[in-house]
MARKOLNU-519605 format. One record per residue (C-alpha): residue in three letters; x, y, z negated. Coordinates in steps of 0.05 Angstrom, whole numbers, padded with zeros to 5 digits, always signed. Each point is the difference from the previous one (the first is absolute). Example, Ala and Ser with C-alpha at 12.3 -4.5 7.8 and 13.67 -1.06 7.14 Angstrom:
// residues 2
ALA+00246-00090-00156SER+00027+00069+00013
//
This chain:
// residues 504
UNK+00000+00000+00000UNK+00021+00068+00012UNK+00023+00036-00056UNK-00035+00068-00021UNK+00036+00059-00028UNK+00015-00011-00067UNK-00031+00070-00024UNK-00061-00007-00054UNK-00061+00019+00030UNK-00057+00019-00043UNK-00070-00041-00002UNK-00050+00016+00056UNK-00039+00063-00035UNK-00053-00042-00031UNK-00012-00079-00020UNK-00061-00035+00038UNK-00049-00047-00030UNK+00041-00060+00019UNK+00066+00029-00030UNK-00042+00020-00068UNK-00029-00067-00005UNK+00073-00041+00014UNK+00031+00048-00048UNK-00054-00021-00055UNK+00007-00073+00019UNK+00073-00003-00010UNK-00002+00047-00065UNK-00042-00045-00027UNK+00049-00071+00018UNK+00064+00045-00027UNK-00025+00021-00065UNK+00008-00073-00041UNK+00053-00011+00049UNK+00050+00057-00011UNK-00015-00022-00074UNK+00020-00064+00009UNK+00056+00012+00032UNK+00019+00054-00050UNK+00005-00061-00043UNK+00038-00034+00051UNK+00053+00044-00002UNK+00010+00000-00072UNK-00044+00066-00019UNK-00066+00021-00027UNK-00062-00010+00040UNK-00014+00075-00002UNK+00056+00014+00037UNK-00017-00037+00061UNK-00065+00045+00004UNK+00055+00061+00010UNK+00038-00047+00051UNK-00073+00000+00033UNK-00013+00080-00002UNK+00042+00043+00027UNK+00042-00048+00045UNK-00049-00017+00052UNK-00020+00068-00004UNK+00076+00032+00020UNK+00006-00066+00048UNK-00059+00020+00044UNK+00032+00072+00012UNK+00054-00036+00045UNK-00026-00071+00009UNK+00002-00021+00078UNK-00050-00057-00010UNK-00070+00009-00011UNK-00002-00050-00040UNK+00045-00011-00046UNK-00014+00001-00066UNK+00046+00019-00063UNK+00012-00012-00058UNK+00032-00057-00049UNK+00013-00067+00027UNK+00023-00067-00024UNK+00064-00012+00028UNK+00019+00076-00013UNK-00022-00006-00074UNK+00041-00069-00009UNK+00061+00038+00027UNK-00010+00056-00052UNK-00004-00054-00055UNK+00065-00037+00028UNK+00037+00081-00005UNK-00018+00023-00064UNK-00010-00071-00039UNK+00067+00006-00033UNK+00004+00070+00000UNK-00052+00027-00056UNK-00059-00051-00033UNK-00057-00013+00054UNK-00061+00050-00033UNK+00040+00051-00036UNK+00003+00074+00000UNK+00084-00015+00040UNK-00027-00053+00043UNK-00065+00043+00025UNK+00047+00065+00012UNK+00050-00046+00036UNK-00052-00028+00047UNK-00008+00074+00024UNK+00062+00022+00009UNK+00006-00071+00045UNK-00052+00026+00041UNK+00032+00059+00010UNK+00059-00028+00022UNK-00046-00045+00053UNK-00035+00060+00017UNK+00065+00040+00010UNK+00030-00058+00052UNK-00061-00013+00036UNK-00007+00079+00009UNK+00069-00004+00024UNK-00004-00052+00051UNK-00061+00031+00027UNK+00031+00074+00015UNK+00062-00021+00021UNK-00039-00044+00046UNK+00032-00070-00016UNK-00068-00038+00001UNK+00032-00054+00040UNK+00025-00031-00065UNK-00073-00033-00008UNK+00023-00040+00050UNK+00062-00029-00025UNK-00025-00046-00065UNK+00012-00070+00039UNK-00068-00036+00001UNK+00035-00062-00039UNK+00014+00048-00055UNK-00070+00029-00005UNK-00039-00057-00006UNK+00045-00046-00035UNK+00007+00065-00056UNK-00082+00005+00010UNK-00013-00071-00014UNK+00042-00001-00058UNK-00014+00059-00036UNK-00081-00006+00020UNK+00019-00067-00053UNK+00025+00039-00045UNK-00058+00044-00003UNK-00052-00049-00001UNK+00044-00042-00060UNK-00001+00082-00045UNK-00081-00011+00008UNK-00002-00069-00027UNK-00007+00024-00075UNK-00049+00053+00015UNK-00046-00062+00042UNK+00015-00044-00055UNK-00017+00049-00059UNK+00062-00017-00038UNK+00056+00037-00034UNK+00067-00030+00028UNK+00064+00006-00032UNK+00047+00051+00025UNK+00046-00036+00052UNK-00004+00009+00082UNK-00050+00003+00051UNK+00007-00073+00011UNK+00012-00027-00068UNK-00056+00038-00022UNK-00047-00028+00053UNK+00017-00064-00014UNK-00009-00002-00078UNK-00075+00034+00025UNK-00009-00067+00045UNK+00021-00053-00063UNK-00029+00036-00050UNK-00079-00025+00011UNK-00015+00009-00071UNK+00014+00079-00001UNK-00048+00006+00064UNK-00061+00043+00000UNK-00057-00029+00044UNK-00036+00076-00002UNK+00064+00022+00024UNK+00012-00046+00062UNK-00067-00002+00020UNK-00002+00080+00004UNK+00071-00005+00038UNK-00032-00066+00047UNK-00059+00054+00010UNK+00038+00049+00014UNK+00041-00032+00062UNK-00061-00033+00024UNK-00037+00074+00001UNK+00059+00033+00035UNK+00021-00060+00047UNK-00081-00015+00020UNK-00027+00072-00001UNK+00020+00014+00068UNK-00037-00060+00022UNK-00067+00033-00020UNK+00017+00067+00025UNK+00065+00031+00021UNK-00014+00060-00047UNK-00029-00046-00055UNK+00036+00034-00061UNK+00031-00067-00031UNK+00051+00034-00044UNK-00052+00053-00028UNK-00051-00055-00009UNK+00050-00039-00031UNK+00028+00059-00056UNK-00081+00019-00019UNK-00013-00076-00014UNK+00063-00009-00037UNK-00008+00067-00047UNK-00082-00028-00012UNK+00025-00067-00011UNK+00041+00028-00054UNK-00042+00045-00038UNK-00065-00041+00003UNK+00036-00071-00006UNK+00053+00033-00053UNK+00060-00029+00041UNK+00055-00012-00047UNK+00051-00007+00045UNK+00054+00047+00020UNK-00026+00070+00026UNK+00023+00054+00037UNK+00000+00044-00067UNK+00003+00074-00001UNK+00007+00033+00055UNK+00024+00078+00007UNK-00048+00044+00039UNK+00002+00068+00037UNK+00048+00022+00051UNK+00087-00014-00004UNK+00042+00052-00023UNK+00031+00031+00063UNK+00081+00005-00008UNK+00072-00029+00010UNK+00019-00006-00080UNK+00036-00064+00019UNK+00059-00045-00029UNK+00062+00035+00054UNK+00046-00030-00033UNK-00019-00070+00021UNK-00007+00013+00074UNK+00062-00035+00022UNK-00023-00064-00040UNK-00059+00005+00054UNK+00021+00012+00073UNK+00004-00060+00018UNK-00061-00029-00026UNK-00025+00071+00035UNK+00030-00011+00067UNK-00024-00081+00000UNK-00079+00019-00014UNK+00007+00059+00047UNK+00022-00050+00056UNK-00028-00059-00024UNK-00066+00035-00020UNK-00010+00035+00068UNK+00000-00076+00034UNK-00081-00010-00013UNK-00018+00076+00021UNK+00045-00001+00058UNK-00029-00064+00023UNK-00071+00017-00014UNK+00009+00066+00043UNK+00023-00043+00059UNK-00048-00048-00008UNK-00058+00040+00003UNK+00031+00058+00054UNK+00016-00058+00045UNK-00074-00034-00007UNK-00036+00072+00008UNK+00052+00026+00055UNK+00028+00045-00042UNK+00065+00040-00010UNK+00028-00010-00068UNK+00068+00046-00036UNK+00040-00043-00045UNK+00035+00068-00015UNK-00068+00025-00021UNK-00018-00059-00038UNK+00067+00006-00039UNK-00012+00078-00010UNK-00074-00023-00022UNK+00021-00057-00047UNK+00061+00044-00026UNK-00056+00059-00020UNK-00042-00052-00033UNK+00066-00022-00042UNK+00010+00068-00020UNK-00072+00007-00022UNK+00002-00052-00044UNK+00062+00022-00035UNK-00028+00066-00008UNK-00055-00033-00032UNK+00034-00048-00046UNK-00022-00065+00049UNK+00050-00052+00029UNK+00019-00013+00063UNK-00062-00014+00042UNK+00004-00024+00084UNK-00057-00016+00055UNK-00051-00058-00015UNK-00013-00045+00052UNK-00070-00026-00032UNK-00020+00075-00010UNK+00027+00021+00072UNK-00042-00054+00021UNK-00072+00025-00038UNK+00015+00057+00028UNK-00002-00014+00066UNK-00059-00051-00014UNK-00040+00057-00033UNK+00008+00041+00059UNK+00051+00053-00015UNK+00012+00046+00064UNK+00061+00043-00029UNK+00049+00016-00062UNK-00064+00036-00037UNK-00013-00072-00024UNK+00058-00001-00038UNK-00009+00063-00032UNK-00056-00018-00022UNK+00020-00058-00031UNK+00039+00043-00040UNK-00049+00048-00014UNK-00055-00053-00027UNK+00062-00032-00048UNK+00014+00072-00021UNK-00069+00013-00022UNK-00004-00068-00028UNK+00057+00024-00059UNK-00046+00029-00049UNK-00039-00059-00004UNK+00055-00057+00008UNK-00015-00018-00082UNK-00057-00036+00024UNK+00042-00054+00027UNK+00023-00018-00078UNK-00039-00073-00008UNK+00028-00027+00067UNK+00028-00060-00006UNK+00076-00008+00015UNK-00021-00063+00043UNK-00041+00047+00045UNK+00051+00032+00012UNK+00043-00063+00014UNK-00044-00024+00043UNK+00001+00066+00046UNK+00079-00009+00003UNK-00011-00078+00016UNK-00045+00017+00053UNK+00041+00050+00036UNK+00064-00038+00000UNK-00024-00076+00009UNK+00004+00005+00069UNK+00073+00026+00006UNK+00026-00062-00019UNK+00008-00033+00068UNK+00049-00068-00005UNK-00028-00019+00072UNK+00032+00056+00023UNK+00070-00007-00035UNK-00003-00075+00022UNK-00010+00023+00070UNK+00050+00045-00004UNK+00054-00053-00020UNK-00023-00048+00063UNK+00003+00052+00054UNK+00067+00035-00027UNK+00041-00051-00058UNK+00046+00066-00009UNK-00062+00049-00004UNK-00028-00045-00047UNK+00055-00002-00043UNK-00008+00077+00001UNK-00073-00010-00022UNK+00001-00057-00048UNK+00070+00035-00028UNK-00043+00065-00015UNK-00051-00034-00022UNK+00044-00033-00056UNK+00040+00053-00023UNK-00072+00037-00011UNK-00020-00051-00043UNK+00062-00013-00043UNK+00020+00073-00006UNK-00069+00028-00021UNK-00020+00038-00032UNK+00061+00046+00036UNK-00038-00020+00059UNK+00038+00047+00040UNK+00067-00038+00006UNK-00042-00049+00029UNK-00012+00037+00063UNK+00074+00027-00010UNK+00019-00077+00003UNK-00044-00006+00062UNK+00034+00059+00033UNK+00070-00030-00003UNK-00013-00065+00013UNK-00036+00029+00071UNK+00066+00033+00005UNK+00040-00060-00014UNK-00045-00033+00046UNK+00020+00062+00062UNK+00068+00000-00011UNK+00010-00074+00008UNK-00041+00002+00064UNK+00052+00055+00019UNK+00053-00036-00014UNK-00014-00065+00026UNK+00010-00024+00072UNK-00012-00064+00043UNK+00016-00021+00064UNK-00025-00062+00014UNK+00019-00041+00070UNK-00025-00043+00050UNK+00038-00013+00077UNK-00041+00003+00059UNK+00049-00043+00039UNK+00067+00026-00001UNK-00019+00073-00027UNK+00005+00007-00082UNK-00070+00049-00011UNK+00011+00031-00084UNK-00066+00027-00018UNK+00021+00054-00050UNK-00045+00014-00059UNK+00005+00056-00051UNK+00016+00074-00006UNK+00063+00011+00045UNK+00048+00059-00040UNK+00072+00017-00023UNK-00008-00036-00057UNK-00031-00075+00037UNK+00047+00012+00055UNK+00055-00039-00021UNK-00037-00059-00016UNK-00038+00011+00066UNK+00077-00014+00035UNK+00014-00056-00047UNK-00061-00045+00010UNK+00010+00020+00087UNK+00066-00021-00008UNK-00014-00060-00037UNK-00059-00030+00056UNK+00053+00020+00053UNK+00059-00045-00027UNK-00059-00060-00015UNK-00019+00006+00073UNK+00064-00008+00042UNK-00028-00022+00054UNK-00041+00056+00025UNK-00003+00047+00056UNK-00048+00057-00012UNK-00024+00036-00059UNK-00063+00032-00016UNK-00016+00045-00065UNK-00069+00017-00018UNK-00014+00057-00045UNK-00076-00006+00002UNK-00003-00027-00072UNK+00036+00060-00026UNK-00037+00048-00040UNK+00065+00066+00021UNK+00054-00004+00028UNK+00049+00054-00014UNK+00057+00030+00032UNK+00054-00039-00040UNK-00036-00065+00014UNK-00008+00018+00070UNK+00073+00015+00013UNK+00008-00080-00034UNK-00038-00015+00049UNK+00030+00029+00058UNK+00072-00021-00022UNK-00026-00077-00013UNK-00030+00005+00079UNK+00064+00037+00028UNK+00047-00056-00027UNK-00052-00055+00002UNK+00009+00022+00080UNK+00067+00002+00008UNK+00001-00075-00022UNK-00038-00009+00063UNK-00072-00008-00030UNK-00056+00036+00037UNK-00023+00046-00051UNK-00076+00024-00004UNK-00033+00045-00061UNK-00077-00006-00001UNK-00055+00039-00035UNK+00045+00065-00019UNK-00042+00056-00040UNK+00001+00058+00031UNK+00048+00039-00042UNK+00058-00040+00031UNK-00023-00018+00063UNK+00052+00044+00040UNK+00058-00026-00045UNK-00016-00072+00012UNK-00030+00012+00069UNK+00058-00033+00029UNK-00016-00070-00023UNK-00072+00010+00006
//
């Protein structure tokens, strides 16, 4: 698609019907969710409703999508938890003020990328690493709900350990609280089924906050919850900004994966033109929004892009709105006190359940073994490391580049004779530094084939061929012909046609 300039350009002057109503619809989904995944990321629920304000709000001011909805998201608000986990204690006063000035930082490098017009980056996260770091950390986030479904109190340990004490620990279950969480999914995961704008997840909070209060659910609650608007301001920890760049720089490239893809996706099925520079100025102002109002790093949700769109939404107004309807919601967010914790698991459960995709990381493996090594390798590291979550995609990152370099570095040439001609198929990247094993393995085929008369090199296989390798080449034919061997040089790329021409 082409790419539009990169300049914000304001709303259309006024929201229609259809943009009012998607707006509503996805307010409506990202209310328990940005709580939820407030608790995700290690913070109180309260301050996912500020993640859910003013972000989508600053977002739709330079957004290039129609659609695409901000605000916080699962994979973003695991990646906070993996960057400030052994930095302050998840919940307190240090930890909330730390989550901030991470945004900040997010906000600051997606801003950055975006002016200085270096969107291309969203296209340079190798597929292998994405969804073998996607499958393993959408485990990880399903494992932190297992308590909340379960309605237990698990000992402090990790994600995993902690899951798995919830899973052999029967006698500590509450049935209220897994059949509120079982509800839940089946609400969110079924809804659409009787109406793409059936409003599962509002449906779902109302009957869990009544089921509480009539029932008298004794099982874990949300608890107090602040109300009115965030304080506006940048009163934030400085001093620990090194100890979070590059936890910063990971969710800011990391993080703009999902909004990046869910602007393609949409501007190639509607024929549209799509920015990535925009959508990293638009993601970066929505960063900075929600440090300047004490949130956490928040990103573009692919369920809420996707109601969006459902509901009808003909331009960025809907995502103002959004906004707008969580904004007014503030004075009144106390009414959300009885919910049950496993309501809210069962939101988190239901939005990440289907990013755990083995078929695909098994697939990956049988069409590419190296790829899949890639994949599986990320995939790993995301596991063992958590909850730093983001060495796993660091891990994933150098072992693509492991996997690069060796592919530079390694050359074939395999051989077959076609009568009394020696034909070497060379395979590989062809530069000054495969050159000389280039000669050596040409060398070698020539002194097992004595018996020949002509010579033919193919460089079809090659990925480049460079001017050092070329000048191999050349010297291998020039002396390979002065031994009296016809001499031919098939397939030549066009950047050293002229200088091989002779043997072509």
């Amino acid at each position: 698609m082409a790419e539009d300039t990169w300049k914000p350009k304001p709303p259309p002057t006024r929201p229609g019907g259809a943009d009012l109503l998607a707006g509503l619809s996805v307010a409506l989904l990202l209310i328990p969710q940005s709580m939820a995944y407030a608790e995700l990321a290690g913070l109180p629920p309260h301050i996912g409703l500020f993640a859910a304000a003013l972000p989508p709000i600053l977002a739709s001011l330079a957004a290039s999508s129609p659609y695409l909805q901000t605000g916080p998201v699962a994979l973003t608000s695991l990646l906070t938890l993996g960057g400030l986990a052994e930095l302050a204690e998840p919940g307190s006063v240090d930890y909330v003020e730390l989550a901030a000035l991470l945004a900040l930082i997010v906000g600051l490098t997606r801003l950055a990328l975006g002016l200085f017009r270096l969107g291309v980056v969203a296209y340079l996260m190798s597929e292998p690493v994405l969804s073998g770091f996607t499958s393993g950390a959408a485990i990880l986030i399903l494992s932190s709900q297992l308590p909340k479904a379960f309605g237990v109190d698990a000992p402090d340990g990790g994600v995993l350990e902690r899951a798995w004490w919830s899973l052999t620990s029967p006698s500590d279950w509450r049935v209220g609280a897994i059949v509120i969480a079982a509800v839940t999914v089946v609400l969110i995961l079924g809804g659409r089924r009787l109406h793409r704008l059936f409003p599962s997840a509002l449906v779902a909070v109302v009957g869990g906050v009544t089921f509480s209060r009539i029932a008298g659910y004794e099982g874990p609650v949300v608890g107090s919850v602040r109300t009115g608007f965030p304080d506006i301001g940048l009163d934030l920890p400085w001093g620990s900004t090194g100890s979070l760049v590059v936890a910063g720089v990971v969710i800011a490239l990391v993080g703009f994966a999902e909004p990046a893809s869910i602007s393609r996706m949409f501007a190639t099925t509607d024929r549209q033109p799509w920015s990535a520079d925009r959508e990293f100025i638009s993601q970066g102002l929505a960063n900075v929004a929600a440090s300047l109002s004490g949130a956490f790093p928040v990103g573009g949700s692919l369920s809420r892009s996707s109601l969006n769109r459902l509901a009808g939404a003909r331009s960025r107004w809907s995502g103002l709105i959004t906004g707008v309807v969580v904004l007014a919601f503030l004075p009144f967010a106390d009414v959300l006190e009885l919910l049950p914790r496993a309501t809210l698991g069962g939101v988190v459960i239901a939005a990440v359940v289907g990013l755990v995709q083995p078929l695909k990381l098994v697939d990956t493996i049988r069409r590419s073994t190296a790829q899949g090594l890639v994949a599986w390798g990320t995939f790993a590291a995301t596991l063992a490391l958590a909850p730093r979550v983001e060495r796993g995609v660091i891990v994933g990152i150098g072992l693509s580049l492991a996997l690069h370099l060796w592919r530079e570095l390694h050359v074939d040439v395999p051989r077959h004779r076609e009568e009394n001609t020696l034909c070497l198929d060379t395979r590989g990247v062809l530069w000054f530094v495969t050159a000389s094993r280039l000669e050596q393995l040409v060398l070698d085929a020539l002194v097992e084939e004595p018996d020949i008369d002509g010579l033919r090199i193919d460089l079809g296989g090659c990925g480049r061929v460079d001017y050092t390798a070329a000048t191999t080449i050349r010297r291998l034919a020039e002396d390979a012909r002065a031994a009296g061997l016809n001499v031919r040089v098939t397939s030549v790329p066009a950047n050293v046609a002229g200088y091989l021409s002779e043997f072509s």
